[in-house]
N, C-alpha and C positions, 0 to 999 in steps of 0.2 A: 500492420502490427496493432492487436487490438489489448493484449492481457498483458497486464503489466502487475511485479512484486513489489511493495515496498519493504525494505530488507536492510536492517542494523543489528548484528546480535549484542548490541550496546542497549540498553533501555535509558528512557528519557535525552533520546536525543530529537524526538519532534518526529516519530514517525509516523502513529496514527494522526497526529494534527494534519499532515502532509498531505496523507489518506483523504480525509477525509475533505479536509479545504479544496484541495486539486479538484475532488469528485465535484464537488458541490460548485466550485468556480465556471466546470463543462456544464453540469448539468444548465446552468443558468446562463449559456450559451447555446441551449434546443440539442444538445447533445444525452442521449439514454448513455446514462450509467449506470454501471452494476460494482457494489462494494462488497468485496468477501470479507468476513471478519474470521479469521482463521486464526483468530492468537486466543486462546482460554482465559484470557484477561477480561476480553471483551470490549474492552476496549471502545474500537470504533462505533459498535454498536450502541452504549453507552452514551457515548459523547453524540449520538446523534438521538436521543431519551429512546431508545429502544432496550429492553431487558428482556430474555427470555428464556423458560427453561431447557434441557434437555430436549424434549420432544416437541421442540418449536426451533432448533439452533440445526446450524449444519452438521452437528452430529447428526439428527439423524436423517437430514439429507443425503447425507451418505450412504446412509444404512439402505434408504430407496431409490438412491442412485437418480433422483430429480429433487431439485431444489426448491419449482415452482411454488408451492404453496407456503416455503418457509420464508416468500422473499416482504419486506416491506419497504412502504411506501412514503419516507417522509418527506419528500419535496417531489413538485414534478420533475420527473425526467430521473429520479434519482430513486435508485432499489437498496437495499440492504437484506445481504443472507447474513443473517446476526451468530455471533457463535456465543457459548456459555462455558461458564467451569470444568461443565462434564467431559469437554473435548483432555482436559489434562490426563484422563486415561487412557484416551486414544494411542499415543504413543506404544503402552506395553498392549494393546491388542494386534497396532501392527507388525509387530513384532515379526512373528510367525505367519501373516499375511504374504502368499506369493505376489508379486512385483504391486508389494507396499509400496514402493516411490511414486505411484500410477491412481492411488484414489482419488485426489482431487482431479489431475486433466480429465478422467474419467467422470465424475461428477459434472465437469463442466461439458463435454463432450455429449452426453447422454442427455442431459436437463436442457427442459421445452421452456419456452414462457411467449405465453398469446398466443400459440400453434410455431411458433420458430425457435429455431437452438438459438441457445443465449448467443454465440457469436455473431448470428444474421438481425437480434431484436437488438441487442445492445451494441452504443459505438464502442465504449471502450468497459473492458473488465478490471478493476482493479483487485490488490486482494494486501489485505493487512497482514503482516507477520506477529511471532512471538519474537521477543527479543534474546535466541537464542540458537543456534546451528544443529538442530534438532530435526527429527523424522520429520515433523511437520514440516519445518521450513523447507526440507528437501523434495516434498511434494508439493510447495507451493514452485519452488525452481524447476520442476519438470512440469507442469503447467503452468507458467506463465512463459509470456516472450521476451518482454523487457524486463528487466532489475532498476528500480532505482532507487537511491541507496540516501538517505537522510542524514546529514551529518554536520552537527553542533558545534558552534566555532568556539570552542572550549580546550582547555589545557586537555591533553591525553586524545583528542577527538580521533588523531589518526591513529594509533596504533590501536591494532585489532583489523585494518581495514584487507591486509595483506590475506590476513586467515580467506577473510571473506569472499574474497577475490577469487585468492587461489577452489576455494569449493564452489564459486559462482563454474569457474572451469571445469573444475570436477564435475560438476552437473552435466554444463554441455559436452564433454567428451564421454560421458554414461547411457544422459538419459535423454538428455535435451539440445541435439546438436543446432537448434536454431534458436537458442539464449544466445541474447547480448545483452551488458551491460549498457545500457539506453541512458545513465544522466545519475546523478550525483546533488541534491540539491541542500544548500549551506541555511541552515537554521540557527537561531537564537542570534543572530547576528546584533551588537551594537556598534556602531559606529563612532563611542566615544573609549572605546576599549582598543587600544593598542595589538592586544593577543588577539581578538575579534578577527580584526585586517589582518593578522601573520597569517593565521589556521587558515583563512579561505585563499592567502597569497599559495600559502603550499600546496593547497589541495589543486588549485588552476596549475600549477607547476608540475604536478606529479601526474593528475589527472587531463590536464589539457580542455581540449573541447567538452569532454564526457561534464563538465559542468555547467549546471546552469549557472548562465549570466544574473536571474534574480535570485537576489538574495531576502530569506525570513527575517526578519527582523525579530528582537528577542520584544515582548509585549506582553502584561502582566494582563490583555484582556483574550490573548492566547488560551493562558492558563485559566482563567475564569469562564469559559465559552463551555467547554465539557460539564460543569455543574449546571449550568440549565440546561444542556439535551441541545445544543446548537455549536454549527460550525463558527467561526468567528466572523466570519464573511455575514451569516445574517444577525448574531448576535450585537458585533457593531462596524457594519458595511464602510465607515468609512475610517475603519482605524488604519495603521500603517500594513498593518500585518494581513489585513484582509485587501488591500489592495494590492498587495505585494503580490499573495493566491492568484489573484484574476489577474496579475502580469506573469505570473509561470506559467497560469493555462494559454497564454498567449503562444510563449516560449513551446509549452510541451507540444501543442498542434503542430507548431511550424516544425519542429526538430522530427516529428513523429512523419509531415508530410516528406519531409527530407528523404526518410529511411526508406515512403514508399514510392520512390523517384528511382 
């Protein structure tokens, strides 16, 4: 299992953080990673100081059906196909697109990088969503393998999860019969808030194993790491919240060699 979604259509509940920390946690473990930034926010790209337009973003790696020259390099071991605003029209051209649900796996399928397909250069693919149950997202779920799904130990956190769930199914019984829901992981977490421990109690009750064991801790230098162009991990390597990262990349290896057992 190498392609993994990160997938809330809740916004603000720590999903590009997730993204990008997790990446950057392997990367600084000699593992190559490739981060999609597929949400028109831009998001992950951003938060790692990459900006760029149109004819530099995965729009139009799409267009050329290879990614290679759109990818960058901000850490070793660590790639970024950055996306931009432009992608928000995307949706009304795929419209009328025959098997629109099929652009990204296709991009990913087709795109070289150093003479090898991304899946033989790269260990793991990750790829950003929008926060929202849209065309996009449904091509991020037919090319990816795993889901996993970011969710804020906050009032309201679970409802919504059911929708998500039920179209994670939808996907594999359509387009993707080898999705699985891979892991579940509990962000903004404090430990002096009573509701904090309820939300992650019921998500391990409801969800079972599907959760990781590490929990995000909630960290005002979380939020401060995206304004300088830096994951929080090198922003400040030994906050809570970045150690926290390098004990889920712990977690995700092992869970990930489980699946390939």
């Amino acid at each position: 299992m190498k392609i993994f979604a990160f997938i809330n259509q809740k916004g603000g509940v720590g999903k590009t953080t997730v993204a990008i920390n997790l990446a950057r946690a392997l990367s600084l473990k000699n593992y190559k990673i490739l981060l999609i930034d597929f949400d028109p926010q831009a998001n992950a790209g951003s938060g790692l100081g990459i900006r760029v337009n149109k004819e530099e973003s995965i729009y139009q790696a799409l267009i050329e059906e290879n990614c290679e020259r759109f990818l960058k390099n901000p850490y070793p071991n660590f790639y970024v196909l950055p996306s931009s605003i432009d992608l928000v029209g995307l949706e009304v051209e795929l419209v009328d697109l025959p098997k629109r649900e099929y652009l990204l796996k296709k991009l990913i399928e087709k795109s070289t990088f150093n003479g090898f397909p991304l899946k033989n250069f790269f260990d793991f693919i990750f790829i950003d969503s929008p926060p929202s149950l849209s065309l996009i997202t449904v091509n991020i779920l037919t090319a990816c393998e795993g889901v996993i799904i970011p969710l804020q130990c906050e009032y309201y956190a679970l409802e919504g999860l059911s929708l998500l769930v039920r179209t994670i199914r939808g996907i594999k019984k359509s387009f993707n019969p080898d999705l699985v829901l891979f892991g579940l992981v509990l962000t903004m977490y404090d430990k002096r808030n009573r509701l904090s421990y309820e939300v992650a109690e019921e998500a391990k009750n409801h969800f079972k194993w599907i959760v990781f064991n590490t929990l995000i801790p909630r960290s005002v230098r979380v939020s401060e790491a995206p304004s300088f162009g830096k994951p929080v991990i090198d922003y400040e390597p030994q906050n809570k919240a970045s150690l926290s990262f390098i004990e889920l990349a712990e977690e995700f290896l092992e869970r990930v060699k489980n699946y390939s057992k």
